[in-house]
C-alpha positions, -999 to +999 in steps of 0.1 A: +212-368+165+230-374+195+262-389+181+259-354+153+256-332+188+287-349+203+306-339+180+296-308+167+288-291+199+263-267+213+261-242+189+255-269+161+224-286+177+208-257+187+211-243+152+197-280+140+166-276+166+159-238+152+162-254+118+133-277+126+115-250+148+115-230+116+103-258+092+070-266+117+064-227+118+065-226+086+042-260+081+018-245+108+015-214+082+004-238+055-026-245+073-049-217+054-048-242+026-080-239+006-088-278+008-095-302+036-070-324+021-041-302+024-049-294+056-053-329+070-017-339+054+003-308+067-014-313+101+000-346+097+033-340+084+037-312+113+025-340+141+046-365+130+079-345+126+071-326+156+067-360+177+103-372+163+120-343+172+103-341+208+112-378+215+146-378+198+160-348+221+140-362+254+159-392+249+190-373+241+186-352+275+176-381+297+140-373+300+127-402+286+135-437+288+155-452+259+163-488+257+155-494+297+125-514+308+111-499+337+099-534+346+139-542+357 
């Protein structure tokens, strides 16, 4: 995503992270599902996209480490 940002600017990534914001809304709304089942795999499909997207752009912004040890 960061390579996409640099070249498509501001306006482009934050209409990729609203994009994403709008697919876990969404995902957390699936979570009156009837069945345990569903539940459990939305939950899971909302944890594990969520935790890509929240790494990917802390790495992207510096918050986060990305291919430095901090033992050097």
């Amino acid at each position: 995503m960061s390579a996409w940002a640099e070249e498509q600017g501001l306006r482009a990534v934050l209409l990729a992270l609203g994009l994403y914001m709008a697919l876990l809304l969404r995902l957390c709304r699936m979570l009156n599902a009837r069945r345990s089942r569903g539940k459990f795999l939305v939950m899971g499909v909302a944890a594990a996209l969520g935790f890509h997207v929240l790494v990917n752009v802390a790495m992207v912004i510096g918050a986060m480490a990305g291919n430095r040890h901090p033992c050097r």
